[in-house]
N, C-alpha and C positions, 0 to 999 in steps of 0.2 A: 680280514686276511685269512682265516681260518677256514673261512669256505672257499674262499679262492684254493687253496692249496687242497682243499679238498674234493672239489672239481678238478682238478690238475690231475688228482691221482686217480678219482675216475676217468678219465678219459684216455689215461696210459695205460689204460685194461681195454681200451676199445679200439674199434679201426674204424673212427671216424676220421675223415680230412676235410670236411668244416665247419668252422664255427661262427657263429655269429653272435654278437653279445651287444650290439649298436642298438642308441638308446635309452641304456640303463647307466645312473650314475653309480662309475666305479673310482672310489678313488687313486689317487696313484699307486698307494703302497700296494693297493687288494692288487691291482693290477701285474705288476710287476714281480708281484708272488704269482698271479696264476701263468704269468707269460717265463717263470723260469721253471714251473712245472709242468710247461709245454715244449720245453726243447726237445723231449722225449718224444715227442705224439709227431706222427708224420702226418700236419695238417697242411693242404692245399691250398685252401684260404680261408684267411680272416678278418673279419670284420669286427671292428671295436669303433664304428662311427658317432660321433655325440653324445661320448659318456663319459668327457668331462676330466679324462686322464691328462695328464701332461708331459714336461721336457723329462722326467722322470721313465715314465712308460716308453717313449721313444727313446732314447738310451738305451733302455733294453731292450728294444726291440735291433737296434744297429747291432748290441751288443751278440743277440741270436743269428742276426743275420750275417754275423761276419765269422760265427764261432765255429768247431767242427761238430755240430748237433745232426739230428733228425731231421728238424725244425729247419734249419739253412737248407739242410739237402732238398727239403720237397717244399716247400712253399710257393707258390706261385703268383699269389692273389692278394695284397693288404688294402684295406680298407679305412684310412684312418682320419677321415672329412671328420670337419667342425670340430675336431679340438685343441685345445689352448696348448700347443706344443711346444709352441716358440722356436722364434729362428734357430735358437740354441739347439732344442729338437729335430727340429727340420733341417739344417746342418748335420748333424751326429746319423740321421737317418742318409741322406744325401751323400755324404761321404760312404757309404757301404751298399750303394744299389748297383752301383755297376759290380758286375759277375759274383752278383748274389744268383740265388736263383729265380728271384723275381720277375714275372713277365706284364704285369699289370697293378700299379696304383693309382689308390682312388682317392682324391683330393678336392676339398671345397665345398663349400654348400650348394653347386649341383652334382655331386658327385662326379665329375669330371673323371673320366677312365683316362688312364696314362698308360699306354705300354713301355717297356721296360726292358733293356736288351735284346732287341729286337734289329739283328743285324739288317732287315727287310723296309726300312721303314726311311724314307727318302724323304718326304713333306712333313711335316706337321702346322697346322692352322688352331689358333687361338684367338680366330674372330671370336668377338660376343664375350670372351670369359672371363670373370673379374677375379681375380686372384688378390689374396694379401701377402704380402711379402714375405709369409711363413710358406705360403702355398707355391709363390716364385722361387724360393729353393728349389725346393719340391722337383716345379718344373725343369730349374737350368739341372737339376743334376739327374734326371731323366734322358733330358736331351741329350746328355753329354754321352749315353750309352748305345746311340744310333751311328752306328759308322758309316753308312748310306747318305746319313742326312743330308741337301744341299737344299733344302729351299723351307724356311720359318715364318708363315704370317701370321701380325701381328696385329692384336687392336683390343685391348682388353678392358675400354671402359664399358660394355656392358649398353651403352647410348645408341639405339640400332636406328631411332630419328636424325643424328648428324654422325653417324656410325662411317669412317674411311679408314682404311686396312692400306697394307705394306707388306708387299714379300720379300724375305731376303734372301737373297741369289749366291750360293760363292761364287767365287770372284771377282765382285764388283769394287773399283777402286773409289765409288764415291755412294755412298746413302745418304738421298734425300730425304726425307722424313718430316717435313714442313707441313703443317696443316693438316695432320694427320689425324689429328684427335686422342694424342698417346697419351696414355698415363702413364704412373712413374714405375708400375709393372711391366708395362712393353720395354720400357727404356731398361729393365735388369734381364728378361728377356734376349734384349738387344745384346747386350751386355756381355750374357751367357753365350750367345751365337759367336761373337769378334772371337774367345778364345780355343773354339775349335779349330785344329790344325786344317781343315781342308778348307777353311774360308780363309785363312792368310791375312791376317788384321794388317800385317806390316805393308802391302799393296793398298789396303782402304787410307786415303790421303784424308777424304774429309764426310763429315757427318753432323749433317745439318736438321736440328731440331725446334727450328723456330713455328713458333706460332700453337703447340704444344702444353695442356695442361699438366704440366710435370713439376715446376721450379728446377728446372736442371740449366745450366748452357745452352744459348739458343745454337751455338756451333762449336763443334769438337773436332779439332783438328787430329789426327795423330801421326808423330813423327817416329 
């Protein structure tokens, strides 16, 4: 923890705005000292991918990005694939990306780039992506910060030999979803889409998921 904090106060003598630290195993505590000895530093982006931090480090990181720092005001870039955050983290982070200043997170072991606030942004497609459910927060609280959004596809087993995709449409009063090949990340996905107000869940009558590697309901009504 000693050099984390002592990096921290090199770098509030510098005018760099990025960092990259992805890689190296940092534990949480070192983490979470150099990342409150950055709210100071007007970094752009950071990268802290695969090094082993956790629900810990992300805490703090919701905690900078929601606080009146330096740090919230310019960031634009976080970087925070392949670590053990937990939904716990991944929630705490999720709850403070909308009108942070964030334009882009990176998520997943492909690094998957996520934009972020991004009033411009009408589709999003997540053929091919395998998410884990720390990474499916991630995503629904990403999406929730596109006010354009009307159209979500969806298919994220990753299976590109029996690979079928789904677009969701607002307004549709019924989604079929049958032999799709959904996993149970498209289905929170799914999920995340019903509660945007411009898609109107209370018109979708029914939504049908049979045939579907998931364990969910082959058919979901909603009244």
């Amino acid at each position: 923890p000693k050099a984390s904090a002592k990096l921290a106060a090199t770098l509030r003598s510098t005018q760099v705005t990025s960092l990259t630290i992805s890689t190296n195993p940092i534990h949480d505590d070192a983490m979470v000292e150099l990342l409150e000895g950055l709210k100071d530093v007007g970094l752009v982006s950071l990268a802290i991918s695969n090094t082993g931090v956790g629900v810990s480090t992300a805490s703090k990181l919701a905690e900078l990005l929601s606080g009146a720092t330096k740090f919230s005001a310019t960031v634009e870039e976080l970087n925070i694939s392949m670590n053990p955050i937990g939904v716990d983290g991944a929630k705490a982070l999720g709850d403070v990306i909308s009108g942070s200043s964030l334009k882009c997170l990176i998520i997943g072991p492909k690094g998957t780039r996520l934009p972020v606030n991004d009033g411009d942004v009408t589709e999003l497609n997540f053929e091919g992506q395998e998410f884990s459910p720390v990474e499916v927060t991630l995503v629904a609280a990403a999406t929730s910060t596109f006010a354009a959004l009307n159209s979500l596809t969806v298919n994220s087993t990753g299976n590109m030999k029996s690979q079928k995709t789904y677009t969701l449409t607002a307004g549709e009063d019924q989604i079929q979803l049958s032999e799709k090949n959904l996993g149970s990340a498209d289905v929170a996905l799914i999920a995340a889409w019903l509660q945007r107000p411009e898609v109107n869940a209370a018109t979708v009558e029914v939504i049908t998921l049979e045939g579907n590697p998931i364990g969910y309901p082959s058919k979901v009504s909603l009244e």
